[in-house]
C-alpha positions in Angstrom: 0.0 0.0 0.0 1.4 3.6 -1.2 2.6 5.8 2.0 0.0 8.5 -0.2 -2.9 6.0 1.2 -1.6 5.6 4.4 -1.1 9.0 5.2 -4.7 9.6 3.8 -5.9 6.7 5.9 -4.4 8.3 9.2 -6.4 11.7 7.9 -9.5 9.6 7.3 -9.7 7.9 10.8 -8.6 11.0 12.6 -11.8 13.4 11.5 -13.0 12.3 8.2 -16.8 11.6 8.0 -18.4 9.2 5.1 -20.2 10.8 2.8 -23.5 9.3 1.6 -23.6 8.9 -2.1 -27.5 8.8 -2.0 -29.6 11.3 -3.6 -33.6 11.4 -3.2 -35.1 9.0 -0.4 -36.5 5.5 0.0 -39.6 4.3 1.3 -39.5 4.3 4.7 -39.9 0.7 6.9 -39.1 -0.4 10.0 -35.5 -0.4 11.0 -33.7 -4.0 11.0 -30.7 -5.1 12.5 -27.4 -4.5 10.3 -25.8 -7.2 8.2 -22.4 -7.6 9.3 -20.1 -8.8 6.5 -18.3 -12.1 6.2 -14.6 -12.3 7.0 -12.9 -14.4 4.5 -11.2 -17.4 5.2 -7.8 -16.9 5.5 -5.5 -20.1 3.6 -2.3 -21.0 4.5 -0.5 -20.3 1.4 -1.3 -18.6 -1.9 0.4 -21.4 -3.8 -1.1 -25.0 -2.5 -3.4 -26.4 -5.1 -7.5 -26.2 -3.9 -9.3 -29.4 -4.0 -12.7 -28.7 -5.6 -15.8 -29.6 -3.1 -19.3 -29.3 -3.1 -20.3 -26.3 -1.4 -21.8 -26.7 2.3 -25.6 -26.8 3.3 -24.9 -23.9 5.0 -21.7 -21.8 5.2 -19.6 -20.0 2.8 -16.6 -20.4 0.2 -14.3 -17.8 0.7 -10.3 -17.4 0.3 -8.4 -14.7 1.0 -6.5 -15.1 -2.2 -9.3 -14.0 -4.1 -9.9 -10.6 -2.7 -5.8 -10.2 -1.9 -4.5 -6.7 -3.3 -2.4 -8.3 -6.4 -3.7 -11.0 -8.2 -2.3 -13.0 -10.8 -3.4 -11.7 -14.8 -5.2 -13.9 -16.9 -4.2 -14.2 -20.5 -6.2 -16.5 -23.6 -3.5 -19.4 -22.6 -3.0 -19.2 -18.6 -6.3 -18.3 -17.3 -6.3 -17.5 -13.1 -9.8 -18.8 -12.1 -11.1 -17.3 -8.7 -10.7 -20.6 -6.0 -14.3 -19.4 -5.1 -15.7 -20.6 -8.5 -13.0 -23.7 -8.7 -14.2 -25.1 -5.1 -18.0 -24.6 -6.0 -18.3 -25.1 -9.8 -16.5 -26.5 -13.5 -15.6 -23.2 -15.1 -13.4 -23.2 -18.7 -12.2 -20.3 -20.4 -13.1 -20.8 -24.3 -12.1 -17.6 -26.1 -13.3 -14.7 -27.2 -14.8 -12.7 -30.1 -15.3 -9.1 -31.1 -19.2 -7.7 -32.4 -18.9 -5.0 -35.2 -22.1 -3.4 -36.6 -23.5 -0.3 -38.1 -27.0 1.7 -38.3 -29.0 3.4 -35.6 -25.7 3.2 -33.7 -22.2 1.6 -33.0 -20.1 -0.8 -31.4 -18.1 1.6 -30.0 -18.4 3.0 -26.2 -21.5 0.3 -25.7 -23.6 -0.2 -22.8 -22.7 -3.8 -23.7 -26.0 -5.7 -22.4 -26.3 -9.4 -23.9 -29.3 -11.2 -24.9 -29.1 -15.0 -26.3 -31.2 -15.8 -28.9 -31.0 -19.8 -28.3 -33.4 -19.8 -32.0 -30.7 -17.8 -34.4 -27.6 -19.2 -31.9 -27.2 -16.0 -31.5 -26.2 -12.9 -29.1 -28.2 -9.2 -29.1 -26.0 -6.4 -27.9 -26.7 -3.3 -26.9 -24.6 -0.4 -28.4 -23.5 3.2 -28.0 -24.9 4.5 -24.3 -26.2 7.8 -26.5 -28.0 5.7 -28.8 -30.3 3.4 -27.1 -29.6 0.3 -29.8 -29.5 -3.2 -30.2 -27.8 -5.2 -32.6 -28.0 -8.8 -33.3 -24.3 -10.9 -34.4 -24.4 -15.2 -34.9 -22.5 -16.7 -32.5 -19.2 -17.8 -33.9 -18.5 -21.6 -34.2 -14.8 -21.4 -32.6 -13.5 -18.4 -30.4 -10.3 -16.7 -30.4 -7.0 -17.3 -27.7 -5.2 -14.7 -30.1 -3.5 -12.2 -27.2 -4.0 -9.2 -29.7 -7.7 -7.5 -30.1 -6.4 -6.9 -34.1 -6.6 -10.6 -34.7 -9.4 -12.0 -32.8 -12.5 -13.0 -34.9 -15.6 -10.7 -35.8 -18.9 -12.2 -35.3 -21.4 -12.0 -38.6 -24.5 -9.4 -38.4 -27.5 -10.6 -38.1 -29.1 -7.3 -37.5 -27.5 -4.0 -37.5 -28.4 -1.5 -34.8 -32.0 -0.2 -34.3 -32.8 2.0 -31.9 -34.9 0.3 -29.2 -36.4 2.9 -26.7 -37.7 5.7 -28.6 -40.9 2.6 -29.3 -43.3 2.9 -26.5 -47.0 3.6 -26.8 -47.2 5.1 -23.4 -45.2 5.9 -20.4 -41.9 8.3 -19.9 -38.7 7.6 -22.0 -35.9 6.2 -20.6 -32.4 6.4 -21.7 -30.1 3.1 -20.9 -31.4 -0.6 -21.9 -30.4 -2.7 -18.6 -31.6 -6.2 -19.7 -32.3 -8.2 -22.6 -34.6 -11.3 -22.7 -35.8 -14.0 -26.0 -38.8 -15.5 -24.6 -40.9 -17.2 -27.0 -40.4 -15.3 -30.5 -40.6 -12.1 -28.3 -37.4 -10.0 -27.0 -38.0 -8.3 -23.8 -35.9 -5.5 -23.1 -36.0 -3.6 -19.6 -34.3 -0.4 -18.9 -34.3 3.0 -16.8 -34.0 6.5 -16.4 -30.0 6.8 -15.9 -29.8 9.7 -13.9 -33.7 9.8 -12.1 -33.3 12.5 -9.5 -36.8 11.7 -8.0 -36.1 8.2 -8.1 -40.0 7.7 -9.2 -39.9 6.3 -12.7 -41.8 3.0 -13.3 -41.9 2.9 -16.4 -39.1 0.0 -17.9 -39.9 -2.4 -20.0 -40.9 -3.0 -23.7 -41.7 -6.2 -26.0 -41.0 -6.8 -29.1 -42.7 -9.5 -30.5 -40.4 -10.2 -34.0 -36.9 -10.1 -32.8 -35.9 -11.1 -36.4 -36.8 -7.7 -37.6 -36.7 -5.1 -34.9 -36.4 -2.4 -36.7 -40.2 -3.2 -38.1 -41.6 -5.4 -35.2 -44.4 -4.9 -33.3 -43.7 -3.5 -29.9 -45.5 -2.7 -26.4 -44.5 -0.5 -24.0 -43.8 0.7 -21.7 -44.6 -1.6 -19.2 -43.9 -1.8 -15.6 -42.3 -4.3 -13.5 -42.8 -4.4 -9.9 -40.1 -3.3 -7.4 -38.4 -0.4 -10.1 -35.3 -0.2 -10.6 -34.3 -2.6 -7.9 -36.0 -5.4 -10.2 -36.1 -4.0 -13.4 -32.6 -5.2 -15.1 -31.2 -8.7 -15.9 -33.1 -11.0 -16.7 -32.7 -15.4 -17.2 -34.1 -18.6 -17.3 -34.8 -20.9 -14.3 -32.8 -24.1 -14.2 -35.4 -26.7 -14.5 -34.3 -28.6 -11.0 -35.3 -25.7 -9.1 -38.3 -24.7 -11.3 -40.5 -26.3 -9.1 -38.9 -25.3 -5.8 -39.3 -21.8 -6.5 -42.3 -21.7 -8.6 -41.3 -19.9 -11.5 -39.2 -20.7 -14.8 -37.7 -16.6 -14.5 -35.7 -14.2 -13.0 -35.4 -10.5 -12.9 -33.2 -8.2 -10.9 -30.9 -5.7 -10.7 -28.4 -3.9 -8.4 -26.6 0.1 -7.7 -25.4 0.2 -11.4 -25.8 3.8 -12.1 -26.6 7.5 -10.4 -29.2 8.1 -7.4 -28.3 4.7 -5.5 -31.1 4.8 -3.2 -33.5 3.8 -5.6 -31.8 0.5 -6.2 -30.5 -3.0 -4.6 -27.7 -2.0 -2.3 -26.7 -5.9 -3.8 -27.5 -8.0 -6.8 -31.3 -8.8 -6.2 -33.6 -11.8 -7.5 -37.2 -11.8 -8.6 -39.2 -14.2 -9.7 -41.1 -13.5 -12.4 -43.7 -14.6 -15.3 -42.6 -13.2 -19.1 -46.0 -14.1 -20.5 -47.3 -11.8 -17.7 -45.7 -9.1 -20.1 -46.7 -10.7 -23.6 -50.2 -10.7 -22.6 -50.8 -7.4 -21.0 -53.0 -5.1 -22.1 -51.3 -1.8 -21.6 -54.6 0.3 -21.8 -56.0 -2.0 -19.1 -52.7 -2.7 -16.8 -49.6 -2.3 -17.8 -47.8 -3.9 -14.2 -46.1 -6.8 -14.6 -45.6 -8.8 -11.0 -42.6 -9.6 -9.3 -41.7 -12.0 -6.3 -38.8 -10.9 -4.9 -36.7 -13.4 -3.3 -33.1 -11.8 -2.6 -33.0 -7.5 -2.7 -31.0 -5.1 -0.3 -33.1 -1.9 -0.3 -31.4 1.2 1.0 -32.5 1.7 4.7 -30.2 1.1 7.6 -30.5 -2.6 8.3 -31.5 -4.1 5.0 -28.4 -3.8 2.8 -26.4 -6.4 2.2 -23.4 -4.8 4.2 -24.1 -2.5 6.2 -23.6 1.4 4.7 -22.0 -0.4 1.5 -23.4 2.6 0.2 -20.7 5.3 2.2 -17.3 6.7 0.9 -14.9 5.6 3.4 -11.6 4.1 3.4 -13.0 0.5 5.0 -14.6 -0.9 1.8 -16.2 -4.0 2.4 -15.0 -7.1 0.0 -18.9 -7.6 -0.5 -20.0 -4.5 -1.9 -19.2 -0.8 -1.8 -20.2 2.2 -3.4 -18.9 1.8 -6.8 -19.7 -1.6 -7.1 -21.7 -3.1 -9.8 -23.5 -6.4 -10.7 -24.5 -6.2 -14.5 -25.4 -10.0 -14.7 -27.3 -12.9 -12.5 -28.0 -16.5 -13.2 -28.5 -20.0 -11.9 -26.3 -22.3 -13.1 -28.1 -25.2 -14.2 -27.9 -28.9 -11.8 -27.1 -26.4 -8.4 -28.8 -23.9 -6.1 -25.7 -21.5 -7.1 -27.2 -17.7 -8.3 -24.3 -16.6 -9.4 -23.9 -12.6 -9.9 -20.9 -10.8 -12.5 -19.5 -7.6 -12.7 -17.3 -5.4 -10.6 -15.8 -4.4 -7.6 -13.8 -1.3 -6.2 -12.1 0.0 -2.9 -11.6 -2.5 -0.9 -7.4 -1.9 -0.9 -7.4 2.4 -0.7 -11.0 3.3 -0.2 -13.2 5.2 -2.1 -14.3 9.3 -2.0 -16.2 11.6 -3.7 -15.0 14.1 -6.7 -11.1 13.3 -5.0 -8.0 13.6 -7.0 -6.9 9.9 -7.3 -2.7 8.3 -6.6 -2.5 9.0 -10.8 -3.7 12.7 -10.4 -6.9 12.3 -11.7 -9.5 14.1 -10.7 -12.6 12.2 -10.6 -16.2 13.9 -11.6 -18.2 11.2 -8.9 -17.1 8.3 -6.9 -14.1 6.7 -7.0 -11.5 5.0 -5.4 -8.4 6.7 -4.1 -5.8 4.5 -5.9 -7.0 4.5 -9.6 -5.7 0.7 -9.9 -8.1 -0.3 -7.4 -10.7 -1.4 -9.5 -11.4 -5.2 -10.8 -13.5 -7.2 -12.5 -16.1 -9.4 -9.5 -17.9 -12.6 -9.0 -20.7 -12.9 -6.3 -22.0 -16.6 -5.2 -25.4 -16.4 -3.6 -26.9 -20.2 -2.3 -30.5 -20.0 -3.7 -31.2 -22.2 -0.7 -30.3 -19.2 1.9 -33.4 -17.3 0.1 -35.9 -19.3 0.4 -35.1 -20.1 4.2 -34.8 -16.3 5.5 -37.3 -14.5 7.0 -36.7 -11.5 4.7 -35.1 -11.0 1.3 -32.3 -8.8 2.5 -30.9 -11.1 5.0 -29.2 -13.7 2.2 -25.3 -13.5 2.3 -23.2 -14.4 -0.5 -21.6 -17.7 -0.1 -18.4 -16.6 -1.9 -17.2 -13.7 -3.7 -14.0 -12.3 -5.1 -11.5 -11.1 -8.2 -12.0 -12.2 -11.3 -9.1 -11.7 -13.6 -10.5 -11.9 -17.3 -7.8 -12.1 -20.4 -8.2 -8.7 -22.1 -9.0 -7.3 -18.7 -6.1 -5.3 -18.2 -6.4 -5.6 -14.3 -9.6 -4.9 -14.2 -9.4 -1.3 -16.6 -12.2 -3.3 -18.5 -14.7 -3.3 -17.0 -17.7 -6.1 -17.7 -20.7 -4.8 -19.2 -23.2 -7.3 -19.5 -23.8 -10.5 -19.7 -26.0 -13.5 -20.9 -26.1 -17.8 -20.1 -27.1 -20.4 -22.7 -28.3 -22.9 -20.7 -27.8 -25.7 -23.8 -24.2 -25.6 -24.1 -23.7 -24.3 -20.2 -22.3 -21.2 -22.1 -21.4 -18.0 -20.4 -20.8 -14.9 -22.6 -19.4 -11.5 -21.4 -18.9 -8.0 -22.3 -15.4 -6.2 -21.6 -15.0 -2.0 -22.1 -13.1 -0.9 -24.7 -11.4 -4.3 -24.6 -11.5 -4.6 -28.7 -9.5 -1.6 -29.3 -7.5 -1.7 -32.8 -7.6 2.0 -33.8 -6.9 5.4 -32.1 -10.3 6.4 -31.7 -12.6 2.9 -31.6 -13.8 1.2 -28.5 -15.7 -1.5 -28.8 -16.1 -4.6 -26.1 -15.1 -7.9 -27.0 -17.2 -10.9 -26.4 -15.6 -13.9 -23.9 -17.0 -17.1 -23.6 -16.8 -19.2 -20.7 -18.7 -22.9 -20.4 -19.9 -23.0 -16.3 -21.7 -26.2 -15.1 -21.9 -28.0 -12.2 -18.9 -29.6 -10.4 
């Protein structure tokens, strides 16, 4: 650790007071006791090899390598798998690919939200963050391990970018597409207002019901799922072994991705919810679609998933934090595992507000105090622990850590988005920037990971 954080800690503790990041209020409830974060299991060495076992009934998975402060890069050939995910699950890196398409938009600077299209073997990806647009690109039949973006593969166009939200028959307009769902020969596609002061917009979602043609299809919208944006984002399919446990073949959810945190998930949440709910409503009639919620960390005192994850302070939790962000959630088919993907900041230097960073950066927001300080994060939540707590913001993750990606550049690239293909235990994932050939282009590239069971 730099003497620059040190010093700065030694300030911190002596009269520095957090400073909330929330603007606008939540509903007010009763006032629950706090959620005291796990401490990590702490392994003899770094080195030793980790025996892969099943996870426990109850209990958690955690090493310290995972959240340590330097953690091995991983490249196309040598990938460093998180001991979290080796211990609970049979993860292999398979390559990468990079999605180039014109029209309504770009490839370059995207929001990067994924939507498999098991019909067309396909993945939808959102584009531009000015331009609200979706593309459609096949699936290549082998990825890349080249090391440089220049020679990794380019996906073929299925569909070049339409603009998506400007379709709604009533209800506000939002500006940045969160989720992306194929369900049935519709696409569902949920999103918000990015910075909503009041925190009061309900209005976020849409279905198109020809996702062949989007730029032509039918649409409906906008719709509103229950719970705002602390449901309204990601969006997959139930395994069927837990179908019947929890009474529902989908999930939605979302977490404190963007401005005015207090209207969100302090914490990747889980709902259950019904797709044809949103294919049959009549908007002039009801336009609500229902949510269950199963796992969600609203922003009172008592009910986040670490207590104050929400402050700027120099303590970051290794669970969650201020800047932290989970873009993805799914259950891996054959477990109880909800796993959650995205990223993580802080939990080395801390994290302030509009502060000059180690690099001399001066940030416009949040942001952690050492400007490396920043990586790519995987969150393990036992589906189990939901359905036995008395409330939905009492679950603890069951692991948690670093996950070094190849392209990631220690974590400079952020993932976007993500989407599962539950046929070929396929995992595909958005990195910023990370296709970069030119001076002035920044597109993602695609990585593919298979996850399964142990």
């Amino acid at each position: 650790m730099s003497m620059f954080i040190k010093l700065l800690k030694l300030v911190f503790i002596l009269g520095f007071s957090g400073f909330l990041m929330a603007c606008g209020s939540s509903d007010s409830t009763e006032d629950l006791a706090e959620v005291e974060p796990i401490t990590p299991v702490v392994e003899d060495s770094v080195t030793d090899p980790v025996e892969p076992t099943a996870p426990p009934v109850a209990g958690q998975i955690l090493f310290e390598q995972d959240i340590a402060e330097d953690i091995t890069q991983s490249t196309p050939t040598e990938i460093n798998l998180p001991l979290g995910l080796q211990a609970t699950l049979d993860i292999e890196y398979l390559g990468a690919f990079r999605a180039l398409a014109g029209g309504d938009s770009s490839s370059d600077y995207a929001v990067g939200i994924l939507g498999h299209n098991p019909d067309n073997n396909s993945l939808f990806m959102v584009g531009h963050s000015h331009h609200n647009s979706i593309a459609e690109f096949a699936i290549p039949d082998e990825f890349s391990l080249a090391e440089e973006a220049s020679d990794i593969l380019k996906a073929d166009v299925l569909q070049e970018y339409v603009s998506i939200l400007d379709k709604r028959d009533i209800g506000q307009q939002t500006n940045r597409i969160d989720g992306i769902l194929f369900y049935k020969q519709n696409l569902l596609v949920t999103s918000e207002i990015w910075y909503d002061a009041s925190g009061t917009n309900k209005d976020n979602l849409q279905v198109f019901s020809n996702p062949n043609d989007l730029a032509s299809s039918a649409f409906k919208g906008m719709l509103q799922i229950q719970g705002g944006a602390r449901s309204a984002g990601y969006m997959s399919k139930i395994p069927a072994n837990l179908v019947s446990t929890l009474g529902s073949e989908y999930l939605v959810g979302w977490a404190s991705n963007h401005s005015i945190t207090s209207r969100y998930s302090q914490g990747p949440s889980l709902n259950l919810f019904d797709p044809q709910d949103a294919v049959d409503a009549d908007i002039a009639v009801d336009n609500t679609v229902a949510v269950q919620p199963k796992m969600v960390f609203p922003f009172e005192d008592g009910k986040q998933i670490v207590a104050d994850s929400n402050e700027y302070k120099l303590d970051i939790s290794p669970i969650w934090g201020p800047v932290s962000k989970a873009k993805y959630g799914f259950i891996i088919p054959g477990t109880s595992l909800f796993m959650a993907v995205g990223s993580h900041g802080g939990i080395h230097s801390g994290i302030g507000y509009k502060i000059t960073q180690d690099n001399g950066n001066l940030c416009g927001g949040p942001c952690t105090y050492e400007a490396d300080d920043n990586y790519n994060y995987f969150w393990l939540f036992d589906v189990n622990d939901m359905l036995t707590a008395e409330d939905p913001w009492l679950v603890q993750p069951i692991s948690y850590g670093k996950w070094s990606h190849p392209y990631d550049k220690a974590g400079k690239h952020n993932i976007l988005g993500a989407s599962y293909d539950d046929a070929t235990s396929t995992l595909y994932m958005t990195l910023s920037n990370a296709g970069q050939v030119g001076t002035y282009d920044r597109p993602p590239l695609i990585l593919a990971y298979k996850v399964k069971a142990n």
